[in-house]
N, C-alpha and C positions, 0 to 999 in steps of 0.2 A: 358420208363426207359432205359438207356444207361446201356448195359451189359459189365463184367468184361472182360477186356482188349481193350475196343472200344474207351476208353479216348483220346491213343495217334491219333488215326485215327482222333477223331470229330474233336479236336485245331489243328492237323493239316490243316484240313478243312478250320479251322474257319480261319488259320493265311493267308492261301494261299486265301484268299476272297478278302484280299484286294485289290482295283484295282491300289492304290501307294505304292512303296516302303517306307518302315519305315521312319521316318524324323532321318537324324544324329544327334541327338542333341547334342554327344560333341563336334563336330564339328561346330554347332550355339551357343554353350556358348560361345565356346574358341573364337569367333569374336566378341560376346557380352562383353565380359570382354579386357578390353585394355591391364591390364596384361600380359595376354597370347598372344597378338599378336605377330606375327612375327619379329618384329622389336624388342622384347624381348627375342627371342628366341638367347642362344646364338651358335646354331648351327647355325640359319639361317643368323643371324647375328655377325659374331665374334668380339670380342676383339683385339683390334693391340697389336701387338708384337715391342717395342722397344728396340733397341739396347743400351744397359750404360756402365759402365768402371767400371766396379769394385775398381778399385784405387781413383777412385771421390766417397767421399761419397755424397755430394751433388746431383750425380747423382742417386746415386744407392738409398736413402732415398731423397723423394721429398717431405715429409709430409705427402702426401697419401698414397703410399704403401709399402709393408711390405715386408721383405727379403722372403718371403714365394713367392712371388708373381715372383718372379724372379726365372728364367730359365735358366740354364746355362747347353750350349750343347756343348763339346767337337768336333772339326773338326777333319781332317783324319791326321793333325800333330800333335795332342792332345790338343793344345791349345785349353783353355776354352774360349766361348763367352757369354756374360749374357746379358739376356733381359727382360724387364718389362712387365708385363701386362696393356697395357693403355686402357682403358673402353672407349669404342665408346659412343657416345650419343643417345641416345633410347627416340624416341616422338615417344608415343601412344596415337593417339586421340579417343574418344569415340562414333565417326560417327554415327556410327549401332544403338546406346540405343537412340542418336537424335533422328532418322529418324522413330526408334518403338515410343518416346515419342510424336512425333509429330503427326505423322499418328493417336493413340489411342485418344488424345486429340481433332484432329477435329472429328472423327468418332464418340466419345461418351462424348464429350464436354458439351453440352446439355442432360436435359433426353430425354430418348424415349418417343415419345406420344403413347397414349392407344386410337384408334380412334372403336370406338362400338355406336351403336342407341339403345341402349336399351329403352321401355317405360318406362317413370315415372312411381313408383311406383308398377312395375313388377316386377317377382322375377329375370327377365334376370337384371335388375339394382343393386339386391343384390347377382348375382354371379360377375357382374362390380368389385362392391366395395369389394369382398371375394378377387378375384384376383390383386388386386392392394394392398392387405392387405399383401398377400402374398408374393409381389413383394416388401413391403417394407420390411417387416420381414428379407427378406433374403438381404437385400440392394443390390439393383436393378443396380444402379447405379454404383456402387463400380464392383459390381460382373460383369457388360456389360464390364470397360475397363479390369478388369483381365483376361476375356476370348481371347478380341482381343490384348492385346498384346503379351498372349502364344501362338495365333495362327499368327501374324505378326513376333514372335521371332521363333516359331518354326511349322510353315505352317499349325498346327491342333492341335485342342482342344476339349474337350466333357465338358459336366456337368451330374452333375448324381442326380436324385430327388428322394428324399426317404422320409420318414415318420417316426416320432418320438412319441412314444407313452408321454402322458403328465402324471403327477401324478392324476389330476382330471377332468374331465369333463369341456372343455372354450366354451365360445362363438367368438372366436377371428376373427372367418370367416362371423359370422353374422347366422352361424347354431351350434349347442351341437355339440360338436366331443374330444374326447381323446386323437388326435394326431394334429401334427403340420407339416407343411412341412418344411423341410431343403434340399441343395443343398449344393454339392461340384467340385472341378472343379479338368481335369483329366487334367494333362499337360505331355506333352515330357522330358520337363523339368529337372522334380519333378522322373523322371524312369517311366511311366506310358507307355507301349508301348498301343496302340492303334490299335483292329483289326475293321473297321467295317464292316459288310457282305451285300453285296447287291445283290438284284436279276437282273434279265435282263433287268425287266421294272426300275430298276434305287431306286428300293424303298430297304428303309433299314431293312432289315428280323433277325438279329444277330446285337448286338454287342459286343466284347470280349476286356477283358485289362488285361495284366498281368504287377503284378508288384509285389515288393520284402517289406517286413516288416520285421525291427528286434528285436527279444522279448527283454526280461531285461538283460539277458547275454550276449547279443551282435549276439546272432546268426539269421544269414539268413532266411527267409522262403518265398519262393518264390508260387504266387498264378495266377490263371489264373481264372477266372469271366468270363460269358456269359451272356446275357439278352436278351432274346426272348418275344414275345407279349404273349407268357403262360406261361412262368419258367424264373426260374432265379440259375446258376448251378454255383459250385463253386472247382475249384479242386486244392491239394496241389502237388508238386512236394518232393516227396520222394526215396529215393535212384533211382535215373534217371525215376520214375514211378510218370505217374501222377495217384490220387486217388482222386475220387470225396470225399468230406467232408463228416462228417455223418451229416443229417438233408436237405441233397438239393437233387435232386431241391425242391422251393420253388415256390409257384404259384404264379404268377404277378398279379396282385389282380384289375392295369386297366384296361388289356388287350393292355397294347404299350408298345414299347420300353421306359423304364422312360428314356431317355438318350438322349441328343440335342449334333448334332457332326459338326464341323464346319471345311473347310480344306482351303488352298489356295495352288499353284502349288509352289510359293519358297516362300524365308525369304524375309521383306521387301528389306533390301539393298543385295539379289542376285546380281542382276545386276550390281554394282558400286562396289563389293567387289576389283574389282580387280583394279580401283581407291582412292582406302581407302588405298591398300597396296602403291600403288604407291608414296602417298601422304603421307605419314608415313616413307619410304623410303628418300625421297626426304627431309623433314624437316630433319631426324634424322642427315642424309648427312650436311645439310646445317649447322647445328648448332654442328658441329663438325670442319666446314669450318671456323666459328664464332670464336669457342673455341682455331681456330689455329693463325686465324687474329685478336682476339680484343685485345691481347695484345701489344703496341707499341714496331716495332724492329727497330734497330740503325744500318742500314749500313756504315761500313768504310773503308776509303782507306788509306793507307802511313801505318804512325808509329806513333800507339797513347801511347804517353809518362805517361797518368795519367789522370783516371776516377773519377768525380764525385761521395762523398759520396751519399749513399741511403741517400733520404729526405734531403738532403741540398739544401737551395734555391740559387741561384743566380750561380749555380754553372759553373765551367771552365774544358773545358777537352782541355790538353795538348797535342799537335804531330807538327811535323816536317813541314817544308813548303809545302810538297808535302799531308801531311794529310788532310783526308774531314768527315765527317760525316755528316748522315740525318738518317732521319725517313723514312721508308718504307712506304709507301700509298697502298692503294688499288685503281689501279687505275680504274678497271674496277669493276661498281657497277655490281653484280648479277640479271639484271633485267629480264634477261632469266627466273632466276630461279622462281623470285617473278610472273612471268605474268603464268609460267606454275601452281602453287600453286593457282591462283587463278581460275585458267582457269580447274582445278580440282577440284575445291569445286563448280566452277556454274555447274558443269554438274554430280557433286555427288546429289546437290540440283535439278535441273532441271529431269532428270532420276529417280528419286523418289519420284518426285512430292512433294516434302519439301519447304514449305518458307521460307526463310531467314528471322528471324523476329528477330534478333539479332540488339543489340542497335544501332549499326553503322551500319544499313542497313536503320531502320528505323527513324530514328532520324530528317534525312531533309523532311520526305515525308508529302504530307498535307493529316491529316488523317481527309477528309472528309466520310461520305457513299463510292461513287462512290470509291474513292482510296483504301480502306478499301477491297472492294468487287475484284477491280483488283487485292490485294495484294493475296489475298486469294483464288483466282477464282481455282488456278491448284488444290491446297488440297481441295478445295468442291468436283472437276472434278473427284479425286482420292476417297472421300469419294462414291463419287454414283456408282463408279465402286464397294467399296466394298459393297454397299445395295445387291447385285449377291448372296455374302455370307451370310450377318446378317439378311437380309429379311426373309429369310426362315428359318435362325436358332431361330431368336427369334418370331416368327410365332409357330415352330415345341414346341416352351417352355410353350406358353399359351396355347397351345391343350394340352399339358403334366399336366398342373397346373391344366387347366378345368378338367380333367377325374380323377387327387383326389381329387378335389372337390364332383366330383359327385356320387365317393365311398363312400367318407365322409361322406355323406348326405343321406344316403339309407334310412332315416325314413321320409325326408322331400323329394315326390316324385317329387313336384312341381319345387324344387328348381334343383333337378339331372334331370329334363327335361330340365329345361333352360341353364344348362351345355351343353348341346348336340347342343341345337341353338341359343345362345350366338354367335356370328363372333367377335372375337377382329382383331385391325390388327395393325402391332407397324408402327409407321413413327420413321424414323433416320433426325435430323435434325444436319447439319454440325454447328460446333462453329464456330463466329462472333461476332467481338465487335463491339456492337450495336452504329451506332450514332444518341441517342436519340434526342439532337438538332437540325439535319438535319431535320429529321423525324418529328419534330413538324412544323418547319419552313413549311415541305409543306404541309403538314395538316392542319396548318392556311390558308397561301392561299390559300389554296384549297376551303374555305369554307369564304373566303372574308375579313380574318383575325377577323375573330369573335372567340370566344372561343369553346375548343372541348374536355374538358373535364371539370366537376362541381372542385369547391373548395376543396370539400370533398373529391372528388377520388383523387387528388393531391395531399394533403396530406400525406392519406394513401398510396398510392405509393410511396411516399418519405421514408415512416419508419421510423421515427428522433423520434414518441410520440406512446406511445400505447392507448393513448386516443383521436382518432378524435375528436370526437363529443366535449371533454370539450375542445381540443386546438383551433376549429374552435370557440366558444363562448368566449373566451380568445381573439383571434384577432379581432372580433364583437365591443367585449367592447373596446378595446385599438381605434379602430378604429371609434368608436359613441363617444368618450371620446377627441381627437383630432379633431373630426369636430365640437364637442359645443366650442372647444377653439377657432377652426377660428373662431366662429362666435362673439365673443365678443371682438376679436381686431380690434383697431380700425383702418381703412379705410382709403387711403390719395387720 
């Protein structure tokens, strides 16, 4: 039991554990949201200043802005000069949430398999099915990409597994129990700072998270949590004093940390950030260069006598022998610009390991197998780099899930021993659009072009009837019913 004033000593312990620095997260929002990019900033990015004539109203009112908006600075002979505020053009593109929607998508595209031998009709087979019960309860699936995209957006994530007492006695695990498992997930994000404690040998002995709730009146209260393999401690911060809560610690009742923590060294687009700006830079420039070229202008020389009304067709403009007029060209296309723009998205794509699978990328390609598999080969290559991380986080989840099971279960001894030697182990299989057609194509050959799979299974594979059995007897008869008609036409 932790003595009065030993609070601030343990968290600070606990915070100085970590072996990384805290993740910035508002400085991974503000890149996650295009909003705030810099190219919106308008310190980083300013507004032009144009010079107008006070005496023109035309100038001084263009339609868009408003006398408010004009600046008029007196020089050192007091003459006033006014100037407009002209708004640059601001492209933010949303790179960063690609490259996490992408990454999350191959990574947990597919579900995770549950690879276990249990025997037939063992109880190790109905802790199988307790724990895949549990896995769906808490949707599995759903819950895999929201962990990797708070850890791809903000380098690390936890989950935390706890227990909810039910109103009556279920069988929902396949054993009597009162309580139900639920999970929740801890992010950077969301304020969750994140301490976890490890020892020398690497294994994780502590982990802490403080974070801030505000009641009904809107006020603060900031909490800091530990969870060790035999307590679980809770303390408030009050006038600068932390106070452990009344009623903790509380006993951990598996004996492990409930708690799966998962880190990687940066955000997915670390790397390219400083091409993302470039690139946002560059369009905004560009389309400011647009805004100042797409309107046609009229150069002239001499003495133009009389201009064309607005929208008259055929119209004639009047000057002296020596008068010329033309339209100004751009004569030099920006292909500088267009080849550097592109040449910064293949290597925002390429350094990320991101496909371009964008319509006008893919549209000419022939999406056999084979093309499918090159298309895709770098994000598999990227996916197996992160199995390093999910291998062991989702490993560390079904030990976590086994051991309340096998609290749960303290009457049925048989069943909390099969918890203990039960092995699940997950496989991550990368998403792939399947080319089923291929696939059969060499399947037949393969087999001499005879058939390799029954009527039946084909069917049912297809999904189009929920009743095989009467649709296959339905084509039966259509089919016995067509062959007595050959048989009685007649013959030439």
């Amino acid at each position: 039991m932790l003595q009065e004033g030993e609070a601030p000593v343990v968290i600070g312990e606990l915070k100085n554990g970590r072996i990384t620095s805290v993740p910035e997260a508002e400085q991974f929002q503000q890149q996650l949201d295009p909003k705030t990019h810099d190219v919106n900033d308008r310190v980083k990015r300013r507004d032009k200043l144009v010079k107008v004539d006070l005496e023109d109203p035309n100038d001084r009112y263009d339609g868009e802005h408003t006398p408010e908006t004009i600046n008029v600075t007196p020089d050192a002979n007091g003459e006033a000069t006014a100037f407009r505020i002209e708004p640059v053009a601001r492209v933010a593109v949303a790179i960063q949430k690609l490259i996490v929607k992408r990454a999350v998508a191959f990574t947990f595209g597919n579900p995770v398999g549950l690879n276990a031998e249990p025997q037939e009709g063992s109880r190790e087979e109905d802790v199988f099915k307790a724990v895949k019960r549990v896995l769906f309860d808490v949707k599995s699936r759903t819950l895999n990409r929201k962990v990797a995209r708070v850890i791809y957006s903000s380098t690390e994530a936890a989950e935390l597994w706890y227990p909810v007492e039910l109103p009556a006695e279920s069988s929902r695990y396949g054993i009597k129990s009162k309580f139900k498992l639920r999970v929740a997930v801890l992010s950077p994000l969301k304020g969750d700072k994140l301490y976890p404690y490890f020892s020398e040998d690497g294994d994780l002995i502590a982990f802490s998270r403080e974070y801030v709730i505000k009641d009904s009146k809107g006020v603060e209260h900031r909490y800091f949590e530990t969870y060790t393999d035999a307590a679980h401690f809770r303390w408030t911060l009050e006038t600068d004093s932390w106070n452990l809560i009344e009623g903790f610690p509380k006993a951990n009742i598996i004996g492990k940390i409930p708690v799966v923590y998962g880190s990687q060294p940066e955000v997915e687009w670390a790397d390219v950030q400083n091409l993302i700006d470039r690139l946002e830079k560059l369009l905004s420039n560009f389309a400011d260069t647009n805004d100042y070229h797409a309107s046609p202008k009229i150069f002239t020389k001499g003495d133009i006598h009389g201009w064309s009304k607005k929208g008259e067709s055929g119209a004639v403009i009047e000057g002296d022998e020596n008068a010329d007029a033309k339209y100004l060209s751009w004569a030099q296309a920006p292909e500088s610009v267009k080849l550097e723009i592109e040449t910064l998205l293949r290597l925002i794509y390429t350094i990320t390991q991101t496909p371009d699978i964008s319509w006008d990328s893919v549209k000419g390609l022939n999406v056999s197998g084979v093309a499918l598999k090159l298309l895709f080969m770098d994000a598999h290559l990227k996916v197996q780099d992160k199995c390093e991380i999910f291998d062991e986080y989702l490993q560390r989840r079904l030990s976590i899930i086994q051991a309340f099971l096998k609290v749960m279960a303290t009457s049925d001894t048989a069943f909390s021993a099969a918890c203990e030697s039960l092995t699940i182990e997950p496989e991550i299989t990368p998403f792939m659009i399947e080319d089923e057609a291929g696939t059969v194509n060499l399947l037949t050959a393969a087999t001499g072009n005879k058939a390799i799979i029954s009527r039946k299974t084909a069917v049912s594979t297809l999904g189009w009837v929920n009743d095989v059995d009467a649709e296959i007897g339905q084509i039966e008869s259509e089919e016995a019913a067509g062959s007595f008609a050959d048989v009685l036409e007649p013959s030439i």
